[in-house]
ZAMARGU-4260 file (C-alpha; in steps of 0.2 Angstrom, whole numbers, plus 5000, padded with zeros to 4 digits):
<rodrens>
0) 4655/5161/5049 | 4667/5175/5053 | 4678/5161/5065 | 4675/5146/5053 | 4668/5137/5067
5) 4649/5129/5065 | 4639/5128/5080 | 4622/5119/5082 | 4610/5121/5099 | 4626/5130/5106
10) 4637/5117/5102 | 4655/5113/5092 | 4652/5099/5081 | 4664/5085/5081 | 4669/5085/5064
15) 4668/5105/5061 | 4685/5109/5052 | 4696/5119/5061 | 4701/5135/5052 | 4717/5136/5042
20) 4728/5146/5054 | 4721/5133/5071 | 4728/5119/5056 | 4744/5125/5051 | 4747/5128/5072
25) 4742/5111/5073 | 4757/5105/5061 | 4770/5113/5068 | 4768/5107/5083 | 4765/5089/5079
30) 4780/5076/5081 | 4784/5066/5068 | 4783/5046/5070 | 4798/5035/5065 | 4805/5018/5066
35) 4819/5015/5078 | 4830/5000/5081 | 4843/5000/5093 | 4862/4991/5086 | 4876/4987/5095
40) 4894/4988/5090 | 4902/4972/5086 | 4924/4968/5083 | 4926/4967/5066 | 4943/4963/5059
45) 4948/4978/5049 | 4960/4974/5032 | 4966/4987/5022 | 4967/4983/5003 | 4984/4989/4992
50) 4982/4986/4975 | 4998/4986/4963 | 5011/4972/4955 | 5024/4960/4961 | 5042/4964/4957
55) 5058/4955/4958 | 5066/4960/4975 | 5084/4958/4964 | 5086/4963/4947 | 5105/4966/4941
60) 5111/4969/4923 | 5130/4965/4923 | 5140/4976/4914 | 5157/4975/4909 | 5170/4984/4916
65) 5184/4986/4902 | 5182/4989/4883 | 5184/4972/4871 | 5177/4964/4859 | 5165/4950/4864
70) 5173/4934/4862 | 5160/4919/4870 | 5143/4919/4878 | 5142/4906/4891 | 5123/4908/4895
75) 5106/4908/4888 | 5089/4917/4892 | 5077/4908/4905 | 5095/4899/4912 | 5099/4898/4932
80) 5116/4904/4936 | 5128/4905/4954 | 5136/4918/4957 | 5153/4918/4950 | 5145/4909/4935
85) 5153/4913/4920 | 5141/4925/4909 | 5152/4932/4897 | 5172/4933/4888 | 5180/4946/4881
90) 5194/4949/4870 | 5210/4947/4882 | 5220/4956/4867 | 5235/4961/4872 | 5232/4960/4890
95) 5243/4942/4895 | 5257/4953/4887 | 5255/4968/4899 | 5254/4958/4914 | 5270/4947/4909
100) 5278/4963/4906 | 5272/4970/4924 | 5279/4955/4930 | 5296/4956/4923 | 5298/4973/4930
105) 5293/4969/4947 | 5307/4956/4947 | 5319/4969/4941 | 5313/4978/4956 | 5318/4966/4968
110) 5333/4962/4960 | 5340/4979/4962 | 5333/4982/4979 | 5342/4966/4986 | 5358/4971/4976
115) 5357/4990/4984 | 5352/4981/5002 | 5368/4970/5003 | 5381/4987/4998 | 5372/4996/5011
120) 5378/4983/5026 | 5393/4987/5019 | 5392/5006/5020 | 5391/5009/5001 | 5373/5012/4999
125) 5364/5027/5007 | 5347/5028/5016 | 5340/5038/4999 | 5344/5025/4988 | 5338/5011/4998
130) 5320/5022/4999 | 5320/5026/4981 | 5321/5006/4977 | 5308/5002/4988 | 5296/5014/4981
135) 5301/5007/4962 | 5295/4988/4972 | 5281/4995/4977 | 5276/5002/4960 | 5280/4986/4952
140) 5269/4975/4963 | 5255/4988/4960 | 5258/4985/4941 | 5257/4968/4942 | 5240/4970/4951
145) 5231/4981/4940 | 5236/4970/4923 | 5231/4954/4932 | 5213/4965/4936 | 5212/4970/4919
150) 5214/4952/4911 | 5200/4945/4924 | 5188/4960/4917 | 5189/4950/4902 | 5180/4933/4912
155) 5161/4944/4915 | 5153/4933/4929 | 5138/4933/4938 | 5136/4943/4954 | 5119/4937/4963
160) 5109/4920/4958 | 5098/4922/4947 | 5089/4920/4930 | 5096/4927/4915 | 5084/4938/4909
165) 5081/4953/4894 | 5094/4955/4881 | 5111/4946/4882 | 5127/4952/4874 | 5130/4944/4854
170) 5148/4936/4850 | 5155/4951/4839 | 5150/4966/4849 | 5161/4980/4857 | 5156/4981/4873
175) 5164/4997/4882 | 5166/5000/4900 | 5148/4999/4907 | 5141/4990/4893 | 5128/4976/4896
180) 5132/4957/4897 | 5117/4951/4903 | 5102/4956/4915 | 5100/4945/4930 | 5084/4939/4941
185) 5081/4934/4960 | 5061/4930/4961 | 5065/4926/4982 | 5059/4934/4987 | 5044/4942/4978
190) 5038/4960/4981 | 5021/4966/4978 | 5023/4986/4977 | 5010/4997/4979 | 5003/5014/4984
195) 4994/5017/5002 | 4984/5034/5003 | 4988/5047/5017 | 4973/5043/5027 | 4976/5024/5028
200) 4996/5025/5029 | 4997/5028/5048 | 4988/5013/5051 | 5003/5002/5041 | 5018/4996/5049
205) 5032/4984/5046 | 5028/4965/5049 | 5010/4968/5045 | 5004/4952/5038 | 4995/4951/5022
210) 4984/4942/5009 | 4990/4942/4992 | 4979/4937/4977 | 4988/4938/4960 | 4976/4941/4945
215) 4984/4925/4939 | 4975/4916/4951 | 4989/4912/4964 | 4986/4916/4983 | 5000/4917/4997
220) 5005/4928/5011 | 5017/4939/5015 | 5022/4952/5026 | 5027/4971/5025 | 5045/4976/5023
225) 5045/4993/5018 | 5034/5010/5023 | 5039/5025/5012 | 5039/5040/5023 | 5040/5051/5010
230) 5025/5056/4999 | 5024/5057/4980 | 5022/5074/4978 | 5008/5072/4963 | 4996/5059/4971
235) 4998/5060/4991 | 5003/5040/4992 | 5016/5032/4999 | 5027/5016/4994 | 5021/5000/5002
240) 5034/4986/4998 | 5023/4967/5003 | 5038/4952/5003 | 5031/4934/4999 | 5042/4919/5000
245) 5046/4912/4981 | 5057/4898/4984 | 5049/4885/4971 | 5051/4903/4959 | 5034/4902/4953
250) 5028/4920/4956 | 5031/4931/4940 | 5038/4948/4941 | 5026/4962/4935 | 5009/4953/4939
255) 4995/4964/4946 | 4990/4960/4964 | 4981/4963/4978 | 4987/4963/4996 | 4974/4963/5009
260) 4982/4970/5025 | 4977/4963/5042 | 4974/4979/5054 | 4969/4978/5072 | 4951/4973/5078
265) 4942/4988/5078 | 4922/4989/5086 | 4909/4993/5070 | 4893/4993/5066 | 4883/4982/5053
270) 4869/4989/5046 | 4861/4991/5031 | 4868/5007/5018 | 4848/5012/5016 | 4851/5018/5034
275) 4864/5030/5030 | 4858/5051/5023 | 4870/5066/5021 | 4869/5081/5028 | 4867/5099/5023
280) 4886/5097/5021 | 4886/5081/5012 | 4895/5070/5025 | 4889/5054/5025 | 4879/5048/5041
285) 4867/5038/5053 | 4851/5050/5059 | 4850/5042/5079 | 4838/5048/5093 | 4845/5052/5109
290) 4827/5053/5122 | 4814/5062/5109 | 4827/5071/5098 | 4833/5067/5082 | 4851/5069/5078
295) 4866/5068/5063 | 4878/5058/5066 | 4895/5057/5054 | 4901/5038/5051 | 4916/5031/5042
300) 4913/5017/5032 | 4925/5003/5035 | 4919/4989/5023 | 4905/4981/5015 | 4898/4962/5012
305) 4883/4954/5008 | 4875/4958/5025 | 4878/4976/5023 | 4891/4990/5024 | 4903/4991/5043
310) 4907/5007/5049 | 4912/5015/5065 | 4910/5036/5073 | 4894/5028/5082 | 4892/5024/5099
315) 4894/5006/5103 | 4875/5005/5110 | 4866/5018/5100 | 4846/5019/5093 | 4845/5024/5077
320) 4832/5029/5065 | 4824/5015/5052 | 4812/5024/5041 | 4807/5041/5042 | 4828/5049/5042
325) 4826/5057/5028 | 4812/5068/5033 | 4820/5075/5050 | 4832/5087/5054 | 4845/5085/5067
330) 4838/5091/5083 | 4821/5090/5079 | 4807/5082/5091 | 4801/5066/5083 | 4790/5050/5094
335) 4801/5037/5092 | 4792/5019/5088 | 4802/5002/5090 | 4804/4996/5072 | 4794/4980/5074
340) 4780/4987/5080 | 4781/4999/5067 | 4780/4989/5055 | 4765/4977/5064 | 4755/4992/5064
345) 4758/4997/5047 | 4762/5017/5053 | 4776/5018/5045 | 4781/5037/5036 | 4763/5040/5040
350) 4758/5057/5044 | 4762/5068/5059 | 4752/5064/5075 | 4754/5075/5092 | 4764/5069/5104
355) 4749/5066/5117 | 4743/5054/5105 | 4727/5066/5102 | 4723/5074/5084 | 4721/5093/5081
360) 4700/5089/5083 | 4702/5084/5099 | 4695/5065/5098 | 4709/5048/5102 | 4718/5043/5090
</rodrens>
Protein backbone atom coordinates (compact mmCIF):
# COMPACT_ATOMS: atom_id res chain seq x y z
CA UNK A 1 0.00 0.00 0.00
CA UNK A 2 2.70 2.38 0.84
CA UNK A 3 4.39 2.08 -3.08
CA UNK A 4 0.85 1.86 -4.73
CA UNK A 5 2.11 -1.36 -6.30
CA UNK A 6 -0.28 -4.74 -5.62
CA UNK A 7 1.44 -7.89 -5.33
CA UNK A 8 -0.01 -11.48 -5.37
CA UNK A 9 2.20 -14.78 -4.40
CA UNK A 10 5.18 -12.39 -4.79
CA UNK A 11 4.18 -11.14 -7.85
CA UNK A 12 3.38 -7.48 -9.93
CA UNK A 13 0.17 -7.86 -11.59
CA UNK A 14 -0.19 -7.05 -15.15
CA UNK A 15 -2.69 -4.58 -14.96
CA UNK A 16 -1.68 -3.02 -11.33
CA UNK A 17 -1.64 0.90 -12.02
CA UNK A 18 1.47 2.51 -11.84
CA UNK A 19 1.55 5.21 -9.25
CA UNK A 20 1.00 8.89 -10.11
CA UNK A 21 4.65 10.23 -10.09
CA UNK A 22 6.04 6.54 -12.24
CA UNK A 23 2.87 8.06 -14.75
CA UNK A 24 3.44 11.53 -15.02
CA UNK A 25 7.60 10.24 -15.75
CA UNK A 26 6.02 8.09 -18.21
CA UNK A 27 4.44 11.13 -20.23
CA UNK A 28 7.21 13.15 -20.32
CA UNK A 29 9.10 11.02 -21.76
CA UNK A 30 6.73 9.64 -24.30
CA UNK A 31 6.97 11.00 -28.22
CA UNK A 32 4.35 12.16 -29.71
CA UNK A 33 2.99 10.35 -33.19
CA UNK A 34 2.28 12.52 -36.24
CA UNK A 35 1.46 12.43 -39.88
CA UNK A 36 4.17 13.20 -42.09
CA UNK A 37 4.26 13.65 -46.08
CA UNK A 38 7.15 14.53 -47.85
CA UNK A 39 6.56 17.70 -50.79
CA UNK A 40 8.58 18.77 -53.34
CA UNK A 41 9.00 22.11 -54.71
CA UNK A 42 7.55 22.68 -58.05
CA UNK A 43 8.44 26.23 -60.71
CA UNK A 44 5.56 28.20 -60.39
CA UNK A 45 5.12 31.16 -62.48
CA UNK A 46 4.98 34.14 -59.99
CA UNK A 47 2.62 37.45 -61.11
CA UNK A 48 2.33 40.28 -59.10
CA UNK A 49 -1.05 42.03 -59.13
CA UNK A 50 -1.31 46.08 -59.41
CA UNK A 51 -4.61 47.31 -59.01
CA UNK A 52 -5.48 51.08 -60.14
CA UNK A 53 -7.24 52.90 -63.35
CA UNK A 54 -6.29 53.61 -67.02
CA UNK A 55 -5.39 57.08 -67.82
CA UNK A 56 -4.80 58.91 -71.14
CA UNK A 57 -1.03 58.89 -71.61
CA UNK A 58 -1.72 62.75 -73.29
CA UNK A 59 -4.15 64.96 -71.97
CA UNK A 60 -3.55 68.87 -73.03
CA UNK A 61 -5.92 71.79 -72.42
CA UNK A 62 -5.11 74.54 -74.97
CA UNK A 63 -5.03 77.92 -73.83
CA UNK A 64 -4.83 81.06 -75.42
CA UNK A 65 -1.85 83.07 -75.47
CA UNK A 66 -3.25 86.71 -76.00
CA UNK A 67 -6.27 88.41 -74.41
CA UNK A 68 -9.63 88.77 -77.00
CA UNK A 69 -12.76 88.31 -77.26
CA UNK A 70 -13.91 84.91 -78.56
CA UNK A 71 -15.04 85.18 -81.93
CA UNK A 72 -15.76 81.39 -83.46
CA UNK A 73 -15.65 77.83 -82.18
CA UNK A 74 -14.46 75.38 -84.89
CA UNK A 75 -14.90 72.17 -82.81
CA UNK A 76 -17.30 70.18 -80.87
CA UNK A 77 -17.02 67.78 -77.84
CA UNK A 78 -16.41 63.95 -78.66
CA UNK A 79 -14.63 65.35 -82.20
CA UNK A 80 -11.06 63.97 -83.61
CA UNK A 81 -8.77 66.72 -84.54
CA UNK A 82 -4.84 66.98 -86.18
CA UNK A 83 -2.72 69.05 -84.89
CA UNK A 84 -2.70 72.27 -86.36
CA UNK A 85 -6.53 71.98 -86.43
CA UNK A 86 -8.18 74.99 -85.91
CA UNK A 87 -10.03 74.88 -82.23
CA UNK A 88 -10.71 78.31 -81.74
CA UNK A 89 -10.76 82.52 -83.16
CA UNK A 90 -10.30 85.21 -81.49
CA UNK A 91 -11.03 88.85 -81.92
CA UNK A 92 -8.05 90.01 -84.27
CA UNK A 93 -9.15 93.77 -83.10
CA UNK A 94 -6.87 96.03 -84.06
CA UNK A 95 -4.23 93.71 -84.64
CA UNK A 96 -3.97 93.71 -88.86
CA UNK A 97 -3.51 97.56 -88.11
CA UNK A 98 -0.36 97.09 -85.81
CA UNK A 99 1.21 94.86 -88.16
CA UNK A 100 0.73 97.11 -91.30
CA UNK A 101 2.05 99.76 -89.32
CA UNK A 102 5.11 97.52 -88.37
CA UNK A 103 5.50 97.02 -91.91
CA UNK A 104 5.50 100.62 -92.97
CA UNK A 105 8.21 101.26 -90.68
CA UNK A 106 10.52 98.65 -91.48
CA UNK A 107 10.23 99.91 -95.12
CA UNK A 108 11.17 103.29 -93.70
CA UNK A 109 14.01 101.52 -92.23
CA UNK A 110 15.40 100.39 -95.27
CA UNK A 111 14.75 103.22 -97.10
CA UNK A 112 16.90 105.30 -95.07
CA UNK A 113 19.69 102.82 -94.57
CA UNK A 114 20.18 102.47 -98.48
CA UNK A 115 19.99 106.30 -98.73
CA UNK A 116 22.83 106.63 -95.79
CA UNK A 117 24.69 103.60 -97.61
CA UNK A 118 25.14 105.21 -101.14
CA UNK A 119 26.43 108.94 -99.32
CA UNK A 120 28.76 106.83 -97.32
CA UNK A 121 30.66 105.39 -100.86
CA UNK A 122 30.82 108.85 -101.26
CA UNK A 123 32.49 109.83 -98.16
CA UNK A 124 29.47 111.77 -96.73
CA UNK A 125 28.08 109.35 -94.33
CA UNK A 126 30.07 108.11 -91.11
CA UNK A 127 30.72 104.62 -89.72
CA UNK A 128 28.05 105.80 -86.61
CA UNK A 129 25.41 106.75 -88.81
CA UNK A 130 25.46 103.72 -90.95
CA UNK A 131 25.42 101.53 -87.41
CA UNK A 132 22.68 103.56 -86.00
CA UNK A 133 20.44 102.71 -89.32
CA UNK A 134 21.00 99.23 -89.15
CA UNK A 135 19.95 98.84 -85.61
CA UNK A 136 16.66 101.03 -86.60
CA UNK A 137 16.30 97.84 -89.63
CA UNK A 138 16.72 95.60 -87.17
CA UNK A 139 14.25 96.96 -84.77
CA UNK A 140 11.73 97.11 -87.54
CA UNK A 141 12.02 93.61 -88.71
CA UNK A 142 11.58 92.48 -85.09
CA UNK A 143 8.32 94.76 -85.03
CA UNK A 144 7.08 93.17 -87.98
CA UNK A 145 7.64 89.83 -86.25
CA UNK A 146 6.07 90.23 -83.07
CA UNK A 147 2.64 91.89 -84.66
CA UNK A 148 2.45 89.01 -87.27
CA UNK A 149 2.84 86.61 -83.91
CA UNK A 150 0.27 88.46 -82.11
CA UNK A 151 -2.46 88.30 -85.15
CA UNK A 152 -1.81 84.38 -85.38
CA UNK A 153 -2.51 84.01 -81.33
CA UNK A 154 -5.80 84.95 -82.49
CA UNK A 155 -6.14 81.43 -84.88
CA UNK A 156 -5.98 78.74 -81.38
CA UNK A 157 -4.95 75.49 -82.93
CA UNK A 158 -4.50 72.16 -81.97
CA UNK A 159 -1.14 71.02 -80.70
CA UNK A 160 -1.41 66.97 -80.34
CA UNK A 161 -4.16 64.74 -81.96
CA UNK A 162 -6.63 63.99 -80.14
CA UNK A 163 -10.27 64.08 -78.87
CA UNK A 164 -11.90 67.35 -77.80
CA UNK A 165 -12.79 66.77 -74.37
CA UNK A 166 -14.34 68.77 -71.02
CA UNK A 167 -15.38 72.18 -71.31
CA UNK A 168 -14.84 74.13 -74.63
CA UNK A 169 -14.63 77.93 -74.95
CA UNK A 170 -18.37 79.79 -75.67
CA UNK A 171 -18.61 82.64 -78.57
CA UNK A 172 -18.67 85.71 -76.37
CA UNK A 173 -16.23 85.00 -73.78
CA UNK A 174 -12.99 86.97 -72.85
CA UNK A 175 -10.35 84.76 -72.84
CA UNK A 176 -7.09 86.30 -71.25
CA UNK A 177 -3.60 85.01 -71.73
CA UNK A 178 -3.72 81.39 -70.45
CA UNK A 179 -7.45 81.00 -70.69
CA UNK A 180 -8.87 77.58 -71.88
CA UNK A 181 -10.02 76.88 -75.36
CA UNK A 182 -10.48 73.49 -75.31
CA UNK A 183 -9.04 70.14 -73.47
CA UNK A 184 -7.59 67.64 -75.69
CA UNK A 185 -7.27 63.68 -75.49
CA UNK A 186 -4.70 61.01 -77.03
CA UNK A 187 -6.26 57.38 -75.68
CA UNK A 188 -2.65 55.76 -77.64
CA UNK A 189 -1.44 54.87 -75.84
CA UNK A 190 -3.45 53.89 -72.64
CA UNK A 191 -1.90 53.80 -69.11
CA UNK A 192 -3.12 51.82 -66.30
CA UNK A 193 -1.39 53.64 -63.24
CA UNK A 194 -1.12 52.14 -60.03
CA UNK A 195 0.70 51.72 -56.60
CA UNK A 196 3.43 48.77 -56.07
CA UNK A 197 4.30 48.22 -52.14
CA UNK A 198 8.01 48.43 -50.96
CA UNK A 199 8.30 44.81 -50.59
CA UNK A 200 7.08 43.93 -54.15
CA UNK A 201 8.78 47.00 -56.10
CA UNK A 202 12.33 45.45 -56.41
CA UNK A 203 10.84 42.65 -58.17
CA UNK A 204 9.27 45.31 -61.13
CA UNK A 205 11.20 46.57 -63.99
CA UNK A 206 10.65 48.23 -67.11
CA UNK A 207 9.42 45.93 -70.04
CA UNK A 208 7.77 43.66 -67.70
CA UNK A 209 4.87 42.15 -69.52
CA UNK A 210 1.33 42.34 -68.07
CA UNK A 211 -2.19 41.23 -68.01
CA UNK A 212 -4.61 43.87 -67.91
CA UNK A 213 -8.38 43.26 -66.96
CA UNK A 214 -10.63 46.37 -67.09
CA UNK A 215 -13.69 46.11 -64.83
CA UNK A 216 -15.48 46.87 -68.00
CA UNK A 217 -14.78 43.65 -69.19
CA UNK A 218 -12.01 44.33 -71.70
CA UNK A 219 -8.67 42.24 -71.53
CA UNK A 220 -5.34 43.22 -73.33
CA UNK A 221 -1.62 43.33 -72.52
CA UNK A 222 0.68 45.70 -71.92
CA UNK A 223 4.05 46.29 -70.70
CA UNK A 224 5.71 48.65 -68.10
CA UNK A 225 7.05 51.93 -68.81
CA UNK A 226 7.67 53.70 -65.79
CA UNK A 227 9.12 52.62 -62.09
CA UNK A 228 8.79 55.52 -59.67
CA UNK A 229 11.82 55.57 -57.53
CA UNK A 230 10.60 57.84 -55.15
CA UNK A 231 8.08 56.76 -52.47
CA UNK A 232 4.83 58.46 -51.29
CA UNK A 233 5.74 59.46 -48.24
CA UNK A 234 2.23 58.64 -46.67
CA UNK A 235 1.79 55.09 -47.86
CA UNK A 236 5.20 53.47 -48.80
CA UNK A 237 4.10 52.89 -52.62
CA UNK A 238 5.53 53.58 -55.55
CA UNK A 239 4.13 54.74 -59.19
CA UNK A 240 3.88 51.85 -61.53
CA UNK A 241 2.82 53.40 -65.13
CA UNK A 242 1.57 49.85 -67.38
CA UNK A 243 1.24 51.11 -71.49
CA UNK A 244 -1.41 49.22 -73.55
CA UNK A 245 -1.67 49.79 -77.23
CA UNK A 246 -5.28 51.68 -78.09
CA UNK A 247 -5.07 52.32 -81.66
CA UNK A 248 -8.93 51.42 -82.49
CA UNK A 249 -9.33 54.12 -79.07
CA UNK A 250 -11.61 51.82 -77.31
CA UNK A 251 -10.07 51.93 -73.84
CA UNK A 252 -11.64 54.82 -71.59
CA UNK A 253 -9.57 56.89 -69.57
CA UNK A 254 -10.39 56.56 -65.69
CA UNK A 255 -11.51 52.83 -65.79
CA UNK A 256 -10.44 50.71 -62.78
CA UNK A 257 -7.97 47.86 -63.79
CA UNK A 258 -6.12 45.21 -62.86
CA UNK A 259 -2.62 44.46 -64.13
CA UNK A 260 -1.12 41.17 -63.44
CA UNK A 261 2.52 41.34 -63.83
CA UNK A 262 4.54 38.34 -65.11
CA UNK A 263 7.67 37.80 -62.70
CA UNK A 264 10.43 35.22 -63.15
CA UNK A 265 9.79 31.41 -62.37
CA UNK A 266 10.37 31.01 -58.87
CA UNK A 267 10.45 27.16 -57.07
CA UNK A 268 7.12 26.77 -54.51
CA UNK A 269 5.41 24.62 -52.83
CA UNK A 270 1.67 23.57 -53.01
CA UNK A 271 0.08 22.60 -50.20
CA UNK A 272 -2.93 22.81 -48.46
CA UNK A 273 -3.34 26.22 -45.96
CA UNK A 274 -4.52 23.69 -43.00
CA UNK A 275 -0.78 22.79 -43.04
CA UNK A 276 0.25 26.11 -42.14
CA UNK A 277 0.51 27.26 -37.77
CA UNK A 278 2.08 30.45 -36.33
CA UNK A 279 4.50 30.65 -33.93
CA UNK A 280 4.91 32.18 -30.51
CA UNK A 281 5.74 35.26 -32.55
CA UNK A 282 2.88 35.05 -34.91
CA UNK A 283 4.87 34.32 -38.25
CA UNK A 284 3.15 32.31 -40.29
CA UNK A 285 4.69 28.77 -41.14
CA UNK A 286 5.06 25.04 -42.01
CA UNK A 287 6.02 22.65 -38.79
CA UNK A 288 8.76 20.02 -40.79
CA UNK A 289 10.63 17.13 -39.14
CA UNK A 290 14.31 16.86 -39.83
CA UNK A 291 15.35 12.82 -38.46
CA UNK A 292 12.92 12.72 -34.96
CA UNK A 293 12.62 16.46 -34.29
CA UNK A 294 10.09 18.82 -34.94
CA UNK A 295 10.84 22.11 -36.38
CA UNK A 296 9.14 25.81 -37.26
CA UNK A 297 9.70 26.86 -40.36
CA UNK A 298 8.68 30.60 -41.66
CA UNK A 299 7.02 30.55 -45.34
CA UNK A 300 5.96 33.28 -47.61
CA UNK A 301 2.92 32.84 -49.35
CA UNK A 302 3.21 33.57 -52.93
CA UNK A 303 -0.39 32.82 -54.26
CA UNK A 304 -3.46 30.77 -53.77
CA UNK A 305 -6.03 28.58 -56.26
CA UNK A 306 -8.20 26.03 -55.94
CA UNK A 307 -5.68 23.47 -55.22
CA UNK A 308 -4.36 25.32 -52.36
CA UNK A 309 -2.02 28.20 -51.24
CA UNK A 310 2.00 28.41 -53.20
CA UNK A 311 4.69 29.45 -50.98
CA UNK A 312 8.32 29.43 -50.86
CA UNK A 313 11.32 29.77 -47.50
CA UNK A 314 11.11 25.71 -47.58
CA UNK A 315 13.46 23.44 -48.71
CA UNK A 316 12.86 22.03 -52.19
CA UNK A 317 12.64 18.35 -50.88
CA UNK A 318 11.27 18.79 -47.32
CA UNK A 319 8.86 16.40 -44.79
CA UNK A 320 6.50 18.01 -43.21
CA UNK A 321 3.95 17.51 -40.53
CA UNK A 322 0.06 16.55 -41.48
CA UNK A 323 -1.77 16.20 -38.43
CA UNK A 324 -0.65 16.66 -35.15
CA UNK A 325 1.57 20.54 -35.98
CA UNK A 326 -0.39 22.19 -33.77
CA UNK A 327 0.41 20.12 -30.68
CA UNK A 328 4.37 20.22 -31.04
CA UNK A 329 6.85 22.74 -30.31
CA UNK A 330 9.82 23.26 -32.61
CA UNK A 331 12.59 21.17 -31.46
CA UNK A 332 10.64 18.58 -29.74
CA UNK A 333 11.06 14.76 -30.29
CA UNK A 334 8.01 13.30 -32.09
CA UNK A 335 7.77 9.56 -34.01
CA UNK A 336 7.20 10.55 -37.34
CA UNK A 337 4.31 8.18 -39.16
CA UNK A 338 4.09 8.45 -43.16
CA UNK A 339 0.57 10.10 -43.58
CA UNK A 340 -1.04 7.23 -45.48
CA UNK A 341 -0.29 4.75 -43.05
CA UNK A 342 -1.61 7.10 -40.68
CA UNK A 343 -4.49 7.40 -41.80
CA UNK A 344 -5.00 3.32 -42.64
CA UNK A 345 -4.36 2.60 -39.21
CA UNK A 346 -6.67 5.21 -37.84
CA UNK A 347 -3.73 6.54 -35.21
CA UNK A 348 -4.05 9.80 -36.14
CA UNK A 349 -3.68 12.63 -33.00
CA UNK A 350 -3.98 9.75 -30.81
CA UNK A 351 -2.30 9.73 -27.66
CA UNK A 352 1.48 9.69 -26.90
CA UNK A 353 3.08 6.28 -27.13
CA UNK A 354 7.01 5.66 -26.24
CA UNK A 355 9.21 5.71 -28.79
CA UNK A 356 10.29 1.85 -28.26
CA UNK A 357 6.75 1.14 -29.14
CA UNK A 358 6.20 -0.32 -25.49
CA UNK A 359 3.45 1.36 -23.00
CA UNK A 360 4.47 2.68 -19.56
CA UNK A 361 3.11 -1.13 -18.15
CA UNK A 362 5.47 -2.85 -19.85
CA UNK A 363 3.24 -5.04 -22.31
CA UNK A 364 3.43 -4.32 -26.80
CA UNK A 365 1.58 -2.17 -27.95
Amino acid sequence: MATGEAVFSGQETAEATPPPAVRTENQENALFRVAVQHFSAKPRLSTLTIRGRTEADTKVTVRAETSAIVQSIAVEKGQWVHKGDLLCKLDIGSREASLAKARAALEQAEFDLQAKETLATKGFASKTQLAALRASRDAAIAGVKEAALELDRTNILAPVDGLVQGDIAEIGDQLSIGGACAELVNPDPMLVVGQVSERDIAQVEVGNKAEVNLVTGEKTEGRVRFVSSVSDVETRTFLVEVEIPNPDRSLRDGVTAIANLALPPIKAHLMSPALLTLSDEGIVGAMQVVGDTALFAPVNIVSNDENGVWLTGLPDEVDLITVGQEYVKSGQKVVPVPADVMSENGTANKTASKADGKTSGGEPN
